[in-house]
BAKOLRO-906804 format. One record per residue (C-alpha): x, y, z; residue number from 1. Coordinates in steps of 0.5 Angstrom, whole numbers, plus 500, padded with zeros to 3 digits. Layout:
N
- X/Y/Z/NUM
...
# end
This chain:
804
- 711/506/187/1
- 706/501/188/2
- 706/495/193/3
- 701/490/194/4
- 702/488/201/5
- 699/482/203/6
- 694/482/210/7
- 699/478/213/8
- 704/483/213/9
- 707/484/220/10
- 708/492/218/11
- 700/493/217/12
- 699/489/223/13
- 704/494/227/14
- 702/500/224/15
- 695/498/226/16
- 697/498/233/17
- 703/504/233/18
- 698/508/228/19
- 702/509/223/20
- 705/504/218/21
- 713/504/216/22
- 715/500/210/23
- 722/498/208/24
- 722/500/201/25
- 720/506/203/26
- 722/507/210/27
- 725/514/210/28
- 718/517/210/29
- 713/515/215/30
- 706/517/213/31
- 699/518/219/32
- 695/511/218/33
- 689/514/214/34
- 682/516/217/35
- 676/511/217/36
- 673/509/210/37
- 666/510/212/38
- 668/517/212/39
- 670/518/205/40
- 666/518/199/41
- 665/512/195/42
- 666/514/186/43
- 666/507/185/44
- 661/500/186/45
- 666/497/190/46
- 663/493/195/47
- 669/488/199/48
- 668/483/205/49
- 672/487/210/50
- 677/482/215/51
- 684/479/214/52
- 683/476/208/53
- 683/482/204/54
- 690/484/202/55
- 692/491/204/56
- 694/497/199/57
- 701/500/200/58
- 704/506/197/59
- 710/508/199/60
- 708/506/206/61
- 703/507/207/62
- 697/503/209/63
- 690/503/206/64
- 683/500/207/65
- 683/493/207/66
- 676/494/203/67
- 680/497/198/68
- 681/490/195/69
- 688/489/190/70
- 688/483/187/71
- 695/479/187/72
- 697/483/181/73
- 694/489/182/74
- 689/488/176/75
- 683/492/178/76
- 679/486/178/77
- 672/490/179/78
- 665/489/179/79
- 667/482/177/80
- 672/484/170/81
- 679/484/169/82
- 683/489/166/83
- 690/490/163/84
- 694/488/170/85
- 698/493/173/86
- 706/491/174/87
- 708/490/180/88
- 713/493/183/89
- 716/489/188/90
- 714/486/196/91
- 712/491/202/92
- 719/488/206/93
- 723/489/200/94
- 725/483/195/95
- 727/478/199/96
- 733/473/198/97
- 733/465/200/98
- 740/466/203/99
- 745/473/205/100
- 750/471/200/101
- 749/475/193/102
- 747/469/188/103
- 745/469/180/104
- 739/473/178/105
- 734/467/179/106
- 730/466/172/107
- 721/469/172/108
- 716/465/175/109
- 712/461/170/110
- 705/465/170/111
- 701/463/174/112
- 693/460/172/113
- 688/464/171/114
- 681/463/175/115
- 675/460/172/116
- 672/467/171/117
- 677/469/166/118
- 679/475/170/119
- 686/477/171/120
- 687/476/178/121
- 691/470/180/122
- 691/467/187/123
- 695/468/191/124
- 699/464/196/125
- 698/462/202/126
- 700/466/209/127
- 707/464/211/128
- 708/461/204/129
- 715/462/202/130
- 717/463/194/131
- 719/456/190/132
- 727/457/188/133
- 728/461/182/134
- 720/464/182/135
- 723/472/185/136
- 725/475/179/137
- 724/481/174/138
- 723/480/167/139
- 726/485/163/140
- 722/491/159/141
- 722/495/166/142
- 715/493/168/143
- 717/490/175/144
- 714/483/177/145
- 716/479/184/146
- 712/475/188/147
- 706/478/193/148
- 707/473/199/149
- 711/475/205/150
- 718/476/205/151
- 722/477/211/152
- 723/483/213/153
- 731/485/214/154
- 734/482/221/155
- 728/479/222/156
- 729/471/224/157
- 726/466/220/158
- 719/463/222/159
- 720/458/227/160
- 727/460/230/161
- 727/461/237/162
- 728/470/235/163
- 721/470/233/164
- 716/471/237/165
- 711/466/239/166
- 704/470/238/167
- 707/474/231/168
- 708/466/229/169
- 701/464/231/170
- 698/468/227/171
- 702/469/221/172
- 701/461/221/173
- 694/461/222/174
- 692/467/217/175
- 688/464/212/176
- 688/465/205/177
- 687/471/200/178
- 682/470/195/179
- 681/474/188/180
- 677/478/188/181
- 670/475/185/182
- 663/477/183/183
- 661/473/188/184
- 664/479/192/185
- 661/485/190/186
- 654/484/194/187
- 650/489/197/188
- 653/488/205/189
- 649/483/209/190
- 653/481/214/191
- 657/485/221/192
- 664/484/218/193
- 663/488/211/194
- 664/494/209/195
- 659/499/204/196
- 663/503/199/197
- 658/506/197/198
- 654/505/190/199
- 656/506/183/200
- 658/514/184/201
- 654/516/179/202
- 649/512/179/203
- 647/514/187/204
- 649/521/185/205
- 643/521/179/206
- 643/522/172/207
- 638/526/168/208
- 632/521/166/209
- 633/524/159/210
- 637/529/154/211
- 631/534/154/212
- 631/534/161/213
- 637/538/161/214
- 636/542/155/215
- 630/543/158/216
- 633/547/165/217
- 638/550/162/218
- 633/553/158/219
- 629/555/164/220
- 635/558/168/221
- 637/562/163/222
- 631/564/161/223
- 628/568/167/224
- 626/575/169/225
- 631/579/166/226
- 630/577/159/227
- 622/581/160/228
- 624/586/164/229
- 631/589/164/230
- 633/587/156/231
- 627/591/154/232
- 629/597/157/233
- 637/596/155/234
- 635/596/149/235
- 631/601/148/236
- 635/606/152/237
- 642/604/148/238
- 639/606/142/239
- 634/600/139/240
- 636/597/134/241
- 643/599/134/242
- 644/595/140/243
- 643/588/137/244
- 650/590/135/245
- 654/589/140/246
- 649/584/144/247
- 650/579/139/248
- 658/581/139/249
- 658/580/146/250
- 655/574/145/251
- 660/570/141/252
- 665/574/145/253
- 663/572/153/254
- 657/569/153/255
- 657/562/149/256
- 665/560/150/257
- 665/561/158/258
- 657/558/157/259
- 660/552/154/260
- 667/551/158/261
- 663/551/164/262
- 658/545/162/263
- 664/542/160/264
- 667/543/167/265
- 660/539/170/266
- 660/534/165/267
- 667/531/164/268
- 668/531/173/269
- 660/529/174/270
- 663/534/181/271
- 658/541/183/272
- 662/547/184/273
- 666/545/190/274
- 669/539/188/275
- 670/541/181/276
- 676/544/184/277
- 680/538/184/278
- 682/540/177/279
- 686/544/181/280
- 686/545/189/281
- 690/552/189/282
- 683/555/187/283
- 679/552/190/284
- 676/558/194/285
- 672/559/187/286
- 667/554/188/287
- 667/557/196/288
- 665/564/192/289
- 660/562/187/290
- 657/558/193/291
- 656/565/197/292
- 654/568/191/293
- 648/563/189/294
- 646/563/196/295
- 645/571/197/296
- 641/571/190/297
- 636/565/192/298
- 635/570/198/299
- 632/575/194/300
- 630/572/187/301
- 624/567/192/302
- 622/574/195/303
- 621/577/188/304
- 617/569/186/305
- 613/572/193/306
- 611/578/190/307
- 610/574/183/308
- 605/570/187/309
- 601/576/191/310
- 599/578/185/311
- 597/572/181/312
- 593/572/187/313
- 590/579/187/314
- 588/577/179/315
- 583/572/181/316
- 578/577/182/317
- 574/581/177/318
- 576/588/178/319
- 584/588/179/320
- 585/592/187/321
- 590/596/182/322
- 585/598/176/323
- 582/604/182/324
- 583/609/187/325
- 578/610/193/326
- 582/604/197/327
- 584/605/204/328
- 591/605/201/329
- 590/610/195/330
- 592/618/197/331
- 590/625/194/332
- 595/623/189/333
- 592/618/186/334
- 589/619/180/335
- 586/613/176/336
- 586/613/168/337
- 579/615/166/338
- 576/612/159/339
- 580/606/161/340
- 578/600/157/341
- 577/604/150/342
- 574/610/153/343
- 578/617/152/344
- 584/618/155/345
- 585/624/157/346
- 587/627/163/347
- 585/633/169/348
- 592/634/171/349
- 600/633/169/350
- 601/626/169/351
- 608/629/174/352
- 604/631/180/353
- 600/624/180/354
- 601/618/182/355
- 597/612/178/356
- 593/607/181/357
- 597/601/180/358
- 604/605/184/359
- 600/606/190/360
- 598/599/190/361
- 604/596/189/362
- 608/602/194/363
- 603/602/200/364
- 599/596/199/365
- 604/590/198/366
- 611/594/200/367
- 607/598/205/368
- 614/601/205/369
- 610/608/208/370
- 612/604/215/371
- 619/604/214/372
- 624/610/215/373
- 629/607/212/374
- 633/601/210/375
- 636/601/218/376
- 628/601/221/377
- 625/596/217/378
- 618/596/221/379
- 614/591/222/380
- 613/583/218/381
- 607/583/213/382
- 604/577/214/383
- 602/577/206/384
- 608/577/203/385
- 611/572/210/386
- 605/567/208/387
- 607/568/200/388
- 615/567/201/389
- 613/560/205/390
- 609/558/199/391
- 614/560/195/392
- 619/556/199/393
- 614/550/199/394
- 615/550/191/395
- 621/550/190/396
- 623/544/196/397
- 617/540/193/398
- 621/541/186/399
- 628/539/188/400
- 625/534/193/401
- 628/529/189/402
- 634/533/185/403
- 634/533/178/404
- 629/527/177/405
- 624/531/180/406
- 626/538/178/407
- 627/536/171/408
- 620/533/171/409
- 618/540/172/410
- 622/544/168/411
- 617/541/162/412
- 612/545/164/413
- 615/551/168/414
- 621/552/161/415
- 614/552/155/416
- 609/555/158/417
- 612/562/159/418
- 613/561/151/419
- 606/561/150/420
- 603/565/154/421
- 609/570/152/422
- 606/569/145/423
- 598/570/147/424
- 601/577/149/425
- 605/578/144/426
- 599/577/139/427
- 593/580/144/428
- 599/587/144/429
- 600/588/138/430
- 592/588/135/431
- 592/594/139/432
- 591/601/137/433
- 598/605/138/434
- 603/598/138/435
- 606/600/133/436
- 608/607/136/437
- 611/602/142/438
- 615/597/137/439
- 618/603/133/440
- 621/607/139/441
- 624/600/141/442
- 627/597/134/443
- 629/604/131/444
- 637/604/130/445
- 641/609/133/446
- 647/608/131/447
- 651/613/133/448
- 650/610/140/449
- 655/604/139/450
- 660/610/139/451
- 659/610/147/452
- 663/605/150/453
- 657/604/156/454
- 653/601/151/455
- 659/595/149/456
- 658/595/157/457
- 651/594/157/458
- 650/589/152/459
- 657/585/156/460
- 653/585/163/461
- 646/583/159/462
- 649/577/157/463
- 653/576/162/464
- 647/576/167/465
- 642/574/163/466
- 646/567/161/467
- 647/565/168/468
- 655/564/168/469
- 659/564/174/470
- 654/562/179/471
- 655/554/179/472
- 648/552/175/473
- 651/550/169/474
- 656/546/172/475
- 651/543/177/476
- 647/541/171/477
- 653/539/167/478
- 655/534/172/479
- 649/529/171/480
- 649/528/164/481
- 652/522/161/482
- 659/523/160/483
- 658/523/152/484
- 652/528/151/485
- 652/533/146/486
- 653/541/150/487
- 657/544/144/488
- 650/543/140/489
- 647/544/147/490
- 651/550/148/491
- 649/553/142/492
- 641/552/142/493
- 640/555/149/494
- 645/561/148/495
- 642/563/141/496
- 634/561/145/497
- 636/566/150/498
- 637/571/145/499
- 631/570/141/500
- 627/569/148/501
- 629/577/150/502
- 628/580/143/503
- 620/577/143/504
- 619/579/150/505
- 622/586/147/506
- 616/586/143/507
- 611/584/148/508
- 612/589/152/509
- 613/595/148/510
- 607/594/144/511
- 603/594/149/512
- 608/599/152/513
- 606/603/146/514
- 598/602/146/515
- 599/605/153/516
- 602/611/152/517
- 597/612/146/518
- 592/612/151/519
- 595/617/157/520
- 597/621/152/521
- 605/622/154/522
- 610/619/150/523
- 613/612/151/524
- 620/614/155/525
- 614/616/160/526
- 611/610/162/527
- 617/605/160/528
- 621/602/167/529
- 625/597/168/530
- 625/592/173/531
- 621/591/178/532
- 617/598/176/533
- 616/595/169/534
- 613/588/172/535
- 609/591/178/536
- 607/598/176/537
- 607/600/169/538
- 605/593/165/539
- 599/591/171/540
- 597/599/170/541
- 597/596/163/542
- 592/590/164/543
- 587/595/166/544
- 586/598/160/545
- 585/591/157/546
- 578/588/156/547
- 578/581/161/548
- 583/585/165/549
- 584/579/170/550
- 585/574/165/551
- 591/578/162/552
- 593/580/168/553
- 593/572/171/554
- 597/570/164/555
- 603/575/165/556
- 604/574/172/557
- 603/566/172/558
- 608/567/166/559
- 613/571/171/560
- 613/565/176/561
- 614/559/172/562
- 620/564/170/563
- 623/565/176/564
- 621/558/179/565
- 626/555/173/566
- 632/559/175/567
- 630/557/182/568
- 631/551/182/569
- 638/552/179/570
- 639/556/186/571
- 638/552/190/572
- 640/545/186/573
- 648/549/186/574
- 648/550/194/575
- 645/541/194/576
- 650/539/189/577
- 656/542/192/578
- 655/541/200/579
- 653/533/198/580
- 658/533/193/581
- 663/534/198/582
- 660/530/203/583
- 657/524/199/584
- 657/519/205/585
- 653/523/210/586
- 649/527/206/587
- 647/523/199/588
- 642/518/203/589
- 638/524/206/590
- 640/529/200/591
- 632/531/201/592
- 632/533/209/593
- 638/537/207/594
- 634/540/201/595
- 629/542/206/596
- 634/544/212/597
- 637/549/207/598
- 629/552/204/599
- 628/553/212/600
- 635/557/213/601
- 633/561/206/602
- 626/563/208/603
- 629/564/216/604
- 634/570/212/605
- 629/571/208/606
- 624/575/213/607
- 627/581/214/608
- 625/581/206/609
- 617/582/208/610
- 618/587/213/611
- 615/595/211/612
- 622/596/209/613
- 625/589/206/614
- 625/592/199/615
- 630/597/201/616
- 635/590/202/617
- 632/586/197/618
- 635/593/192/619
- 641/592/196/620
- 642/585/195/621
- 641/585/188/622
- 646/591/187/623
- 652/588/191/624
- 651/580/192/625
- 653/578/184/626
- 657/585/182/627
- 664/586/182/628
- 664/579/186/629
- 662/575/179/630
- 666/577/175/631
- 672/576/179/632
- 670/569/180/633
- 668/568/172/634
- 675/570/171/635
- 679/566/176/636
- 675/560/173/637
- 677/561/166/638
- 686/562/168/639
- 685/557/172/640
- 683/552/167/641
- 686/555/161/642
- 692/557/164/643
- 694/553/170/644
- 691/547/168/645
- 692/548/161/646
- 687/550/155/647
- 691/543/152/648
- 690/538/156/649
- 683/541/157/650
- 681/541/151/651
- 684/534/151/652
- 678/532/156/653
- 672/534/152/654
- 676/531/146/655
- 674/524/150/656
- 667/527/152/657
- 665/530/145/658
- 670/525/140/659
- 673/533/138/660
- 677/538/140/661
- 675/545/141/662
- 677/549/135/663
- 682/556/135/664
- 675/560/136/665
- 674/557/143/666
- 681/557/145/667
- 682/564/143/668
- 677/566/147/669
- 678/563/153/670
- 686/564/153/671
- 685/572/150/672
- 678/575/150/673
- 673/572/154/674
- 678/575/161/675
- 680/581/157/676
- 672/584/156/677
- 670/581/163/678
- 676/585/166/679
- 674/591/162/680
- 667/590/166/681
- 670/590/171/682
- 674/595/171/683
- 668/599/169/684
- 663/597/174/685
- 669/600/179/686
- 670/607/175/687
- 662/607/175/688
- 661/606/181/689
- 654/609/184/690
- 651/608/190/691
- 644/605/190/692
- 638/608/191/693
- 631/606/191/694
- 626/612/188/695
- 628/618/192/696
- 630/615/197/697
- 639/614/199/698
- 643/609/202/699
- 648/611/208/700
- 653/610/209/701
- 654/604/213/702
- 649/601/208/703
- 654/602/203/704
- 659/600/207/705
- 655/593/208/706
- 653/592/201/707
- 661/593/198/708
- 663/589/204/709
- 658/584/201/710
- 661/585/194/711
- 668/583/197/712
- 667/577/200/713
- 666/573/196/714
- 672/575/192/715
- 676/574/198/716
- 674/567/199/717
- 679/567/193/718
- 686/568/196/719
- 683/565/202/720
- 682/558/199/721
- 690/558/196/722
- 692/560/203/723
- 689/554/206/724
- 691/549/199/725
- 698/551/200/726
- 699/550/208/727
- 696/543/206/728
- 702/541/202/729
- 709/541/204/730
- 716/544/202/731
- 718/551/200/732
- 713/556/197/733
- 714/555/190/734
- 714/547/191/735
- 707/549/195/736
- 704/552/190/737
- 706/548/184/738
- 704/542/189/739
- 696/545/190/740
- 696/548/183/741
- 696/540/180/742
- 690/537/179/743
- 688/532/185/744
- 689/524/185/745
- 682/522/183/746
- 681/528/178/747
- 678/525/171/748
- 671/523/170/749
- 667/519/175/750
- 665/512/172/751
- 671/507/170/752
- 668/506/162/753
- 669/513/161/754
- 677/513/163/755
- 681/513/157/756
- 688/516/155/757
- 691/519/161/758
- 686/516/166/759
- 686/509/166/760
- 692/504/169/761
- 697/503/165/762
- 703/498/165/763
- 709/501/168/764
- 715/500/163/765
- 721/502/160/766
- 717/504/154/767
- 712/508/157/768
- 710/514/156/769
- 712/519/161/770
- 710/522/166/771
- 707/516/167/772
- 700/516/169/773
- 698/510/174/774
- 691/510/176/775
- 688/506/182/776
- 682/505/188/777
- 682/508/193/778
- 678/510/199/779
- 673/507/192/780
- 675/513/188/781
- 680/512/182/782
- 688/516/184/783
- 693/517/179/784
- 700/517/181/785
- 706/521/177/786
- 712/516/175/787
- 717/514/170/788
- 719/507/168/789
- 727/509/170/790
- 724/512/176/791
- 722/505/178/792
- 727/501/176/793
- 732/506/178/794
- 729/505/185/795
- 728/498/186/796
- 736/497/184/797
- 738/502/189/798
- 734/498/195/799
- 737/492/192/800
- 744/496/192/801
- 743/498/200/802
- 741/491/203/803
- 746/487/199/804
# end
């Protein structure tokens, strides 16, 4: 029930001194006088001159914030425009009476006028006022009317009487008058009295300057280093051609459906990954898990940008340092191609028992892995890879210094131009002698390979890794569209993209591939590597069999940075967006201090990543930090909006982003395939399980321990996050969980305009639908509260049987 209690009202004034507010219609609860405004984040430009005139708000009891500004008729008169006014349901005192003795039920009160502005706030009467005879009814309908002024409270002496108190008296008498709320009330605060709710939340947290800057950056995150060097060697290894199968099955099954459920997520809230839950408190440690996840990842991926830049520096020479043996940094081992750059390529001795130019280089130079004994000996800093991994940071800061206005400047160039460098390589690989060789052995079709069930996985963890979903960039992106931009199409094209980017990268890689084994003289599954082996050991080793070596050698590491630079940012923009989003109203006005403070910690922790033995953590990192712990949290996202929030009324949500609803193949796949393929991935990858190794070199034990300790915190963030939802609610158990299971008070989209349906005031009646949604301000967001018409009439008549 909904009661607007004038600012007069001795029950606010005592629950101010008492801290804790009790109303009559209500009095069996007692409800803690509420924390500070300011503390709370503002979803709404509302922005009210603080003091006595301003009424309060009262549900059940309970005492609001002068600031939140009811008007006499709770119309929700913001921003200067009226709206459909809610009933109102009552006095704060209960309905009072001109005398003790039960008389005829007086007759409605004539309306009163409206304000010159034209909205639906009607002023109220003075302080101390008392209703005319015959003006205190309910009209019939169920929507409950009755006067806002004050009405004595039950055993209290009239005002004047000799049982009143003198000073309560005074200050009931000299109250002002409560004004409507106008335009003239919503200005920015200049005065020592008012109150800042903060701006329009929207407008305040940023929205993208154009449609193609979010196309743009999801194209840019999906799009990273995984498409160049890990899909080729997938391919390859799971029988070539074949292998498209079971990609493009995998992403029908898994990849667009959780992909579009997650924009959906983002835009439909504007809320990061953290208060995105307020669809549902209960599973609130999902968003805690992606947090971890995203932040453990953006450690690493910045170290390999790092390496990235080490050797877009190195390029800016006109011999490559990698090209020859004879460095201090080269052994006995080493044995350079002889005849590079069209001459014969024959070698002395077996391919086996040498080491190439290039693996020393990376291995003793860059890594000077030799200076460490292992992961628990990580030797001393190299003050090359320290100084790249700061500018590495630099970048990244000075690219999300503004959020997405700056970042989705960026992404125009960081997003398309790997496109065109990833064609001049295509074009200068394939005009190669032996490029053919290298393009058959990577489209060849095996099709017997499609009987193994590790190839159906392979291609499941390609999509799933390669498209980004579960680490909160989608969401994070999402949330600062327009509430109206079109993600089903946008779906679809960067999905398809992402596809078509890794089979052309395919293509790039193994023509020259192919052109290198030709002149080594081994064949193709020799010199073809995956990860960081391909990028920085057999593709560099590559270049210097190229005329211009330099050239191309700049071109394709340049292209590596400004692939991993766009995933950064996602990184980064998730971890920003979601603590902000939390605390808006001390963060949001220093959003690029917070940017920077959080750099700084990454690169703190990123330090022990420059050490001789840093790469034996970075592999740890990357095979423990988003393995098992993803998947949990992907599959926890799509029950908890498909089960428990319920696909229904999910779908009804981007029915009133999109003007339609999902059709039977997304809701098929959220109910039933996407989490049955995601469980089977990861039961595999349990059953499956090896430990990690870098080269020849095995991890102990304690190291192994660390990493599935890893693995398995951020899947215990999980039940951690329901035990503190629960605790926070009251009643049995089960009344607990259904209670943390709803979805929160202010849950629905951020701006007014977009609040249709179920998510706008409705009228309280008896032809209402029910439950009946009833959404108001508060604390400057928009709360909804469950009732029903015959709940409302059936209370008010109880009270008024009970003071009889």
């Amino acid at each position: 029930m909904h009661v607007a209690c004038p600012s007069h009202c001795p029950m606010g004034e005592r629950g101010a001194q008492r801290g804790q507010v009790t109303c009559p219609r209500s009095r069996r609860r007692r409800w803690p006088r509420p924390p500070d405004l300011r503390g709370f984040p503002s979803r709404t430009p509302l922005l009210l001159r603080s003091g006595p005139s301003n009424p309060q708000l009262c549900v059940r009891g309970r005492a609001h914030p002068p600031a939140v500004g009811p008007s006499a008729r709770l119309s929700g008169c913001l921003r200067g425009r009226s709206r459909a006014p809610l009933p109102r349901l009552g006095r704060c005192a209960g309905r009072g009476r001109a005398s003790a003795a039960p008389g005829p039920r007086p007759a409605p009160r004539a309306p009163r006028p409206q304000p010159p502005d034209g909205s639906a706030c009607a002023r109220a009467p003075p302080a101390g006022a008392r209703e005319p005879p015959g003006q205190s009814g309910r009209p019939a309908g169920g929507a409950v009317s009755g006067s806002l002024a004050r009405s004595r409270l039950p055993g209290e002496a009239k005002p004047g009487s000799p049982g009143s108190p003198p000073s309560k008296m005074k200050k009931l008498q000299g109250a002002p008058q409560r004004k409507p709320i106008t335009p003239d009330l919503l200005m920015t605060p200049s005065d020592q009295g008012d109150v800042d709710l903060d701006v329009d939340f929207a407008a305040d947290r940023g929205n993208w300057t154009g449609k193609l800057d979010f196309l743009l950056s999801c194209i840019g995150y999906c799009v990273g280093l995984g498409n160049v060097w890990r899909f080729p060697y997938r391919a390859y290894t799971n029988g070539g051609g074949a292998f498209l199968v079971p990609y493009f099955l995998m992403l029908a099954i898994c990849g667009i459906p959780l992909f579009f459920l997650e924009l959906s997520l983002g835009q439909f809230s504007s809320l990061g990954p953290l208060a995105v839950w307020k669809i549902s408190p209960l599973f609130k440690g999902a968003g805690a898990a992606m947090l971890l996840i995203v932040g453990l990842v953006a450690i690493y991926y910045n170290m390999i940008i790092a390496y990235v830049l080490f050797y877009l520096f190195a390029s800016l020479t006109s011999n490559l340092p990698w090209e020859h043996c004879g460095n201090w940094w080269n052994t006995d081992l080493c044995l350079e191609h002889r005849g590079s750059k069209g001459g014969n390529g024959a070698l002395p001795l077996n391919l086996t028992s040498t080491v190439s130019p290039s693996e020393e280089y990376w291995s003793r130079y860059v890594l000077h892995i030799q200076g460490s004994q292992g992961i628990g000996s990580p030797g001393e800093i190299r003050w090359n890879l320290c100084l790249c991994l700061l500018l590495a940071w630099v970048i990244v800061f000075l690219c999300i210094l503004k959020g997405v206005k700056s970042s989705g400047k960026v992404v125009y160039f960081t997003a398309t131009f790997p496109y065109l460098i990833l064609l001049m390589l295509l074009v200068r690989g394939v005009t190669l002698p032996g490029a053919w060789k290298g393009i058959q052995f990577y489209l060849t079709p095996q099709f017997h390979h499609l009987l193994s069930s590790k190839v159906w996985i392979e291609a499941a963890l390609q999509i799933f890794y390669s498209l980004g979903v579960g680490f909160g960039g989608l969401l994070t992106f999402a949330s600062y569209n327009t509430f109206h931009q079109n993600i089903y199409r946008d779906t679809f094209i960067v999905t398809l993209g992402n596809a078509v980017t890794s089979i052309l990268a395919g293509f790039a890689i193994f023509s020259v591939l192919g052109y290198m084994s030709q002149e080594l003289g081994v064949p193709v599954d020799q010199v073809a590597k995956a990860g960081p082996g391909l990028a920085f050991v057999v593709y560099p080793q590559a270049m210097t069999m190229l005329p211009l070596s330099p050239f191309w050698s700049f071109l394709f590491f340049f292209m590596l940075l400004t692939l991993g630079l766009d995933s950064q940012f996602a990184f980064l923009e998730t971890i920003v967006t979601a603590v902000t989003d939390e605390f808006p109203y001390y963060l949001r006005p220093k959003k690029a201090v917070f940017s920077g403070l959080i750099c700084v910690a990454m690169y703190l922790m990123g330090l022990v990543l420059t050490t001789d033995g840093g790469m034996y953590w970075l592999v740890l990192l990357d095979d423990y930090s988003a393995s098992f712990g993803l998947m949990v949290v992907v599959i926890t996202t799509c029950l908890a909006v498909t089960r428990v929030y319920g696909i229904q009324r999910f779908c009804r949500d981007i029915h009133m982003m999109l003007g339609f609803k999902p059709g039977l193949y997304f809701r098929a796949c959220w109910l039933f395939l996407s989490p049955a393929t995601l469980l089977a991935l990861l039961v595999y990858s349990i059953v499956k399980y090896q430990p990690s190794e870098y080269g020849s070199y095995r991890f102990p034990a304690w190291a192994e321990l660390l990493g599935i300790l890893m693995g398995l915190l951020s899947c215990l963030m999980i039940p951690a996050g329901m035990l503190v939802a629960v605790l926070r609610e009251e009643g049995s158990l089960w009344e607990r969980l259904q209670q943390a299971s709803r979805p929160a008070m202010d849950w629905g989209p951020s701006l007014e305009e977009n609040r249709t349906g179920m998510y706008v005031a409705t009228l309280a009646g008896s032809q209402s639908p029910k439950p009946l949604m009833v959404h108001m301000r508060k604390y400057g967001g928009i709360t909804s509260f469950e009732n029903t018409a015959i709940e409302v009439d059936r209370e008010i008549a109880e009270e008024e049987e009970s003071m009889m």
